[in-house]
N, C-alpha and C positions, 0 to 999 in steps of 0.2 A: 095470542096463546102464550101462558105463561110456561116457561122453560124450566120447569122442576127438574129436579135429581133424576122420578122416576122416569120422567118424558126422556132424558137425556139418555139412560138408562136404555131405555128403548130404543132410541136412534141410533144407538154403538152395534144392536145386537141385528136391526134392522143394516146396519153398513155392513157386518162381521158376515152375517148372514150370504150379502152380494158377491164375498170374500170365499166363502166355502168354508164358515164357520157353525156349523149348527147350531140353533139355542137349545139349552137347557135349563132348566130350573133347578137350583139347587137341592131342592127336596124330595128331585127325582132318580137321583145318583143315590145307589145300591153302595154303601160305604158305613162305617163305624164314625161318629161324630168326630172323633181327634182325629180322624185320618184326614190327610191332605191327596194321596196319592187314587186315581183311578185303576185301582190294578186289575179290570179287567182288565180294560182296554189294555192297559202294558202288555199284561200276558199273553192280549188278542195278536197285538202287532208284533209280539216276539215269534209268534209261534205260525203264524204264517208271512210273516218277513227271513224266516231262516227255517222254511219247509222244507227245501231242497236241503238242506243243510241234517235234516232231520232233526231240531230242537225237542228236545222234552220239554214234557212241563217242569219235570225236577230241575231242569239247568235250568228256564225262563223264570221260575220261582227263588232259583239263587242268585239272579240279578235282581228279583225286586226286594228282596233280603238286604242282600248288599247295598242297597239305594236307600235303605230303611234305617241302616247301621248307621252311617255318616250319622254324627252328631249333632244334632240344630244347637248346643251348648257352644263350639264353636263355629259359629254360624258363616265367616268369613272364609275360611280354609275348609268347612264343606261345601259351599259354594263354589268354593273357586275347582275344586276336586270335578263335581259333577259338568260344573259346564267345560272343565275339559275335556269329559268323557262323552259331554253332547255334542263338541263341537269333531274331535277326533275317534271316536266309540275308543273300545280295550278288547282286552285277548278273552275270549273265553276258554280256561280248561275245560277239557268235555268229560260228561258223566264218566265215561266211555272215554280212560285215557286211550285207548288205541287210536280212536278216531281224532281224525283233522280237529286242530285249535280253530274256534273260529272269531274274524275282527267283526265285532258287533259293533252297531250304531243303532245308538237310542231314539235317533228319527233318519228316515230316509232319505237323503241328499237328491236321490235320481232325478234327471233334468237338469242338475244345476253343472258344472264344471265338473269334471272328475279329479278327485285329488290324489297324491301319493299318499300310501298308509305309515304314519307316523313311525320313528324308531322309539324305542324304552315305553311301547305303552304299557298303561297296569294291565294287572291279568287277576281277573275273577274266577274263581276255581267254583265248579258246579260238586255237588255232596253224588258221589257215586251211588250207585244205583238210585160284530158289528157290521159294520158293512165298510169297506177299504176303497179309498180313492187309490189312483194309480199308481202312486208312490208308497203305498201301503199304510200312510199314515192317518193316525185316525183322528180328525181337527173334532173340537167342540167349546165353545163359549156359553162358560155356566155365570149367570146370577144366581146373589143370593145362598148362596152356599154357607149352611151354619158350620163353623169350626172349633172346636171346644180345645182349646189352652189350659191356661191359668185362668181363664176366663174368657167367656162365648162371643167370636166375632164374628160379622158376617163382612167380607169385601162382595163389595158393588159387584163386580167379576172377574174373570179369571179364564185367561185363552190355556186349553189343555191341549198339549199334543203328545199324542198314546197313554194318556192318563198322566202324564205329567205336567203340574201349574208351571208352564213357563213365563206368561205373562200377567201380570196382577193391579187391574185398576180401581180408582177410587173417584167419585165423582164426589162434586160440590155443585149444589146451582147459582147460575149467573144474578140471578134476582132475590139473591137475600145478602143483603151487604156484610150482615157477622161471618157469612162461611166465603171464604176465597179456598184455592187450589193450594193453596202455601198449608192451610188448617187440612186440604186432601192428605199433602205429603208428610205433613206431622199423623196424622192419621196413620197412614203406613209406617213410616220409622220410627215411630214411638209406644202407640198402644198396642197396634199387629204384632210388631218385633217384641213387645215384651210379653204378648200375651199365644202368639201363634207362630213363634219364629221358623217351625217344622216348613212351612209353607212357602218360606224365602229360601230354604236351602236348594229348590231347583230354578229360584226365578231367575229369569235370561233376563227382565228388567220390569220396571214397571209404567206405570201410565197417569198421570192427572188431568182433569178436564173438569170444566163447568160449562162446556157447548164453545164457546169463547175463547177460551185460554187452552189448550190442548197440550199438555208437555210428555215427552216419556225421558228417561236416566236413570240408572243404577239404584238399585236398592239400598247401596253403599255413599250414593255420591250426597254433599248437598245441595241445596233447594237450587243454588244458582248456576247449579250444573244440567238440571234439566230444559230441554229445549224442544220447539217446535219440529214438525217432520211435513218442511213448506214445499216440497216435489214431489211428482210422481214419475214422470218421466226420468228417462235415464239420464240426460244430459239436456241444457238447453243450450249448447251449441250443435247436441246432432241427438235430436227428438228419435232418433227411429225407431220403429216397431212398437215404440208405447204411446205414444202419440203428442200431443204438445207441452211443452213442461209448464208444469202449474208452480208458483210461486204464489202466495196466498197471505192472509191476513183475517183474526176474525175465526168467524164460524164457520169458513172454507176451510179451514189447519184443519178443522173433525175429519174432511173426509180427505182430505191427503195425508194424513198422520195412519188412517185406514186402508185408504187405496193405495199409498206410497212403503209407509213402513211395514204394514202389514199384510201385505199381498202372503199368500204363499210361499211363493218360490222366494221370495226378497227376506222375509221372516226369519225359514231357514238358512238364507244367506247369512242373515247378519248375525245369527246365532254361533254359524259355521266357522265365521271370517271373522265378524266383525267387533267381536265384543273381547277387548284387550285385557289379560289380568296380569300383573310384573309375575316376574316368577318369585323376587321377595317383595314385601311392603309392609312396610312399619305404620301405613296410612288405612289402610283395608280398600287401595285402591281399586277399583273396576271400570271401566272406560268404556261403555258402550256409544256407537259411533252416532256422529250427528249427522245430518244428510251431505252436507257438501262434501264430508268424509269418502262418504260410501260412493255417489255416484261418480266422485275425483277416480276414485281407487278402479273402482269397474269400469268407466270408459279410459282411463289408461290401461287400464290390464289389455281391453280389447286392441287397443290400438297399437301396444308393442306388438301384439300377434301378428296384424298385418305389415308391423315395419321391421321383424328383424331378419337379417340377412343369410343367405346360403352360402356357402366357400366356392356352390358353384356358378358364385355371380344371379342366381334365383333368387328370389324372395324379396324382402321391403328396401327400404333406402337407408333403414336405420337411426329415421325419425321419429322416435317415438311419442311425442307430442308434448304441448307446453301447458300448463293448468294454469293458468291466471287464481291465485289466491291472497286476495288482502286480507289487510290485519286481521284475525280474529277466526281465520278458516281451519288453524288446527293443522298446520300442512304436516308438521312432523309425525303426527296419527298417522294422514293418510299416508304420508309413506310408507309407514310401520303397517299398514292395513296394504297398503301394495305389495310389500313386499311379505308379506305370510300369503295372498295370493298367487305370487310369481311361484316363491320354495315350493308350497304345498301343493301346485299344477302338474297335472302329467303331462301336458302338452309340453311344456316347457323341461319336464325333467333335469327336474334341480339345477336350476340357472346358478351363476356366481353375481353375486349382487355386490357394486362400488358406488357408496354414497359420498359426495360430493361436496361439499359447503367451501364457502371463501373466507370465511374468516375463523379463528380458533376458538372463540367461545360458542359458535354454534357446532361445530364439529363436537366439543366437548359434551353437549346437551345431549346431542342426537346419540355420541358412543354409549352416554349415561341412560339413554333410554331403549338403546338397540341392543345393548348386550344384559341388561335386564328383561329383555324379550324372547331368548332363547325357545324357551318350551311353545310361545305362540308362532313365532317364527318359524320352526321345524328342523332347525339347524344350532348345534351346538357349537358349531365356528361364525360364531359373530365378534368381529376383531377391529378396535381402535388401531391404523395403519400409522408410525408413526414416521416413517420415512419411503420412498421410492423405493431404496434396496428391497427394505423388509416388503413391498407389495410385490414386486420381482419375485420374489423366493414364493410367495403365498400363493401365488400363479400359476408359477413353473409347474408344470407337470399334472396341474388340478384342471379334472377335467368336468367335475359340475361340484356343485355346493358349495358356499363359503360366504357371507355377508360382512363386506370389508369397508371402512369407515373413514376418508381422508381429507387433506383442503387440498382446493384448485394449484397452492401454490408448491405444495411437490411435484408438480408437471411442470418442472423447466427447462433449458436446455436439452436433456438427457432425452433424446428420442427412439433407446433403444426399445425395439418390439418388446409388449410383455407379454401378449398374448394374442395368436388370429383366431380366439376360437366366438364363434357367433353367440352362444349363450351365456353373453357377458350382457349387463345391463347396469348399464349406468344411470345414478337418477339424481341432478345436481340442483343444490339450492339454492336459490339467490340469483337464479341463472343472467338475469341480466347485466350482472355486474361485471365477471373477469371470465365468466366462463362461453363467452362467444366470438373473443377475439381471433380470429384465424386467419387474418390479416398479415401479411408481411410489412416487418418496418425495417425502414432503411437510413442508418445514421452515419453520417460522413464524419469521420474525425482523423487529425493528425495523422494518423496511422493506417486512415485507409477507408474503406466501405465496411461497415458492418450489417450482415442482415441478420436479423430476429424475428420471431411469432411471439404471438400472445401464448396464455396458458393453455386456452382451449385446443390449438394446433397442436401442440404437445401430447397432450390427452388424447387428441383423435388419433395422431398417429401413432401411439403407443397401443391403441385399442382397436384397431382399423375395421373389423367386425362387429363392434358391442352395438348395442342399442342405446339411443340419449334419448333421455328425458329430461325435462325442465320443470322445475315449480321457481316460480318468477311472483311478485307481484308487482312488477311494471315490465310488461310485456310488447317490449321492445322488436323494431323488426329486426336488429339481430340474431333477439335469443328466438321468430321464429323460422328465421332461415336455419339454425344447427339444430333444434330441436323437434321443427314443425310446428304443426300448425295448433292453435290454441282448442285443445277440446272440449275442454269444461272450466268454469272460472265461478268464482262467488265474491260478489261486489262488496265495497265497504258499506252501500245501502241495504245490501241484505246481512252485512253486521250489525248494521245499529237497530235492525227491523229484530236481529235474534236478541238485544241486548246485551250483547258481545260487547259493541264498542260505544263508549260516549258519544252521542253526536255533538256535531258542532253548531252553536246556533248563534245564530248574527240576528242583533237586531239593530237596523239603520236609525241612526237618529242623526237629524240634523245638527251642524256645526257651526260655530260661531265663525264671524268674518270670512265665509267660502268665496265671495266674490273675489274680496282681496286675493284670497290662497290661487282663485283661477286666475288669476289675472297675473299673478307671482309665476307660476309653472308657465303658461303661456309667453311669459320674456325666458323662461330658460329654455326654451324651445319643447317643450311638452306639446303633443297633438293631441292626447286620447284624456280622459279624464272620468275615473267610478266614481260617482259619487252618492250619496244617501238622496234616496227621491226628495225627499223636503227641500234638501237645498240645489234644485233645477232652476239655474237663472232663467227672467222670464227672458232676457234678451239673448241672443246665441252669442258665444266666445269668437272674436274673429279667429282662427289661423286653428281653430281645435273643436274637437268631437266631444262632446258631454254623455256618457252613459248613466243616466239616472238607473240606478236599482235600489229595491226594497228588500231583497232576500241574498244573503251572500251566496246560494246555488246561482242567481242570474248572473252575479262578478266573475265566478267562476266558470261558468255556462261562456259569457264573452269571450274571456281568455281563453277556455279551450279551443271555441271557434277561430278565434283571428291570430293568435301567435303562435 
């Protein structure tokens, strides 16, 4: 069977569908040609999502007003406006200034975490005088949808939740060599954006596929930023509750970029949590998160929960666990996606968050992109720490909030308490470098015994309640005796599988005069010997081991094995 556009077409809506996405047909949507927005459905879910609340239709009509207003002219900074209102809702003034303000959200979170309601939201002032799944949100995936611009476009389709296009794909088929995925996303950000830009101002992201290649990223971002969504499970070091984690290749990515990214509850998540915008950018940055991102960030979020400590000696051990992330995993995201998780939780009620790095120029990276982060974070005290004192004084007396930024090596000597209070949470980078030494060292000199700790002793004792966490990528048994135990990791196989990272590739070719060279190493006393297959003496070396390989993974496969 040939794999066309519309067949493909069909598999997405026939997956969406499994998902709890309705199909529709474009042509069936009750709408004005240049409209982008479903404002029934908006007005459906406003007005019976805030029925207790008593919502009019005049207020639910001044929010879809106001959602109308935002300019698609600049299309950057209306974007970035609504998905903060998607991701944190805003104040409604009521028709009826007498009655209660109420915090409105433009999709329903219930089920997912509870979060704290933001400080400094906007406030939308109302003009004085279907059928609902559980959450009251109303899913549907429309094909085919004509949208009149500058000129008439039709995208492939479009996930709506309460009448708003949040998500918006474009398909190409695998079997016609002129159209690849790359002609998908010139499609979207070139003719859509100049001809129907109304339609990106609510998009949470978009989607490419030709059945084969699956990618979704920013509407903003380029081509080489969008990426596969190759899990579904939440972690593949502790599968539970979703059952075994898929890692995929191929035309398996269709249905975990579906069952994984697209779930539901996960959807909303990432709309909620996970899509980063600076609070300035001279770039039109937008960072929606890639998978090792997300399920780093949410199986650490879980597992501080059961390791942080009570004062009355109750609760975890205050291992908050170690994430194994090579080159290419993006760890300073997830941090930044951890920690707007932590701020914005009620459980947690405004932790004080202390990140960690050992060397200065990542410390400088992280403050450049953590106090940039402000409005996503939830916290307006986000602070490059530059000395011990100054973290002293930041402490004293604070009793939650505050995201404070330092290196391992201002924890030295100086062991005075900075703080016992349990809602500290440390989250350290690099971890298996300087920050697991808790070792005592003993140096005999002239003048006597001296004993010392490493930096990490220092830390601990200074914080004897916080929570550690590690992001490491050589995950040593050090960093998991201070940190625990490794919960989630993303291999440098599965960088070069995202296109992330160069691979390396070895090809063995035989070498002139090896006999001699073996025979040279074997008088320096050499026993073991890699050598390219071709050049396998037929006779065996006396006193030494020959390992013929063909692939530098089996060199390297040895040596992890035997030394």
């Amino acid at each position: 069977m040939k794999f066309t556009e519309a067949k493909l077409e069909q598999a997405f809506i026939e997956l969406l569908e499994n998902e709890g996405f309705p199909h529709c047909l474009g042509n069936t949507i009750s709408r004005s040609d240049d409209e982008v927005l479903i404002e029934e459905d908006l007005k459906n879910y406003l007005l019976n999502r805030y029925k207790k609340e008593q919502l009019t239709e005049i207020e639910a009509q001044s929010i879809i007003l106001q959602l109308k207003t935002l300019s698609s002219a600049d299309l950057y900074e209306s974007n970035k406006k609504i998905m903060q209102w998607l991701a944190d809702g805003f104040i409604l003034k009521r028709e009826d200034r007498k009655q209660k303000d109420i915090h409105i959200e433009l999709i329903d979170y219930s089920g997912l975490d509870p979060q704290r309601k933001s400080n400094n939201l906007d406030n939308i002032v109302a003009e004085q005088q279907a059928k609902y799944s559980k959450d009251h949100n109303i899913y549907k995936f429309v094909n085919q949808l004509e949208i009149v611009g500058t000129e008439k476009r039709i995208p492939d389709g479009i996930i709506y939740i309460n009448g708003l296009p949040i998500v918006v794909f474009e398909f190409k088929s695998a079997i016609r060599e002129e159209a690849t995925i790359h002609n998908a996303f010139e499609q979207l950000t070139i003719r859509y954006k100049r001809d129907i830009p109304e339609l990106f101002k609510y998009n949470a992201f978009c989607i490419i596929s030709d059945g084969v290649n699956n990618k979704a990223g920013s509407f903003f971002a380029p081509y080489e930023f969008y990426y596969a969504w190759r899990r579904v499970a939440l972690s593949a070091y502790n599968a539970q509750a979703e059952g075994l984690a898929k890692e995929v290749d191929g035309i398996d990515s269709m249905f975990t970029l579906v069952q994984g990214m697209l779930n539901q509850n996960r959807l909303r998540d990432i709309i909620q949590n996970f899509i980063y915008i600076p609070d300035t950018s001279k770039k039109d940055e937008k960072i929606v998160c890639r998978y090792p991102q997300y399920y780093a960030a949410r199986v650490l979020y879980e597992n501080i929960k059961k390791a942080e400590k009570q004062l009355d000696g109750s609760g975890g051990n205050g291992k908050g666990g170690t994430y194994f992330g090579a080159t290419g995993s993006g760890k300073s995201f997830t941090m930044l996606y951890l920690t707007r998780l932590l701020m914005k939780s009620e459980y947690f009620a405004s932790p004080t968050i202390v990140l960690i790095t050992d060397r200065t120029d990542l410390d400088d990276q992280l403050s450049g992109q953590f106090t940039n982060a402000k409005s996503f974070i939830g916290d307006n005290n986000v602070k490059s720490v530059k000395s011990r004192a100054e973290l002293r004084v930041l402490l004293q007396d604070r009793q939650s909030g505050g995201v404070f930024l330092t290196t391992i090596h201002k924890f030295t000597q100086d062991t005075e308490l900075l703080t016992e209070r349990t809602n500290v949470i440390c989250i350290s980078d690099e971890a298996h470098r300087t920050q697991t030494n808790l070792d005592q060292k003993v140096k005999v000199t002239s003048k006597g015994v001296k004993k010392t700790f490493g930096f990490a002793k220092y830390l601990h004792d200074s914080l004897p309640n916080a929570t550690f966490v590690g992001f490491t990528g050589t995950p040593i048994d050090a960093t998991l005796d201070v940190f625990g135990k490794v919960v989630d990791a993303y291999t440098m196989t599965e960088s070069v599988r995202d296109e992330i990272t160069v691979p390396l590739v070895y090809e063995g070719r035989p070498v002139y005069n090896a006999a001699e060279r073996l025979a040279e190493a074997q008088k320096h006393g050499f026993k073991v010997a890699i050598i390219p297959k071709g050049n396998t003496p037929k006779k065996a070396v006396k006193g030494m081991k020959i390992i013929p390989v063909a692939y530098l993974y089996q060199a390297l496969q040895y040596l992890a094995e035997n030394i």
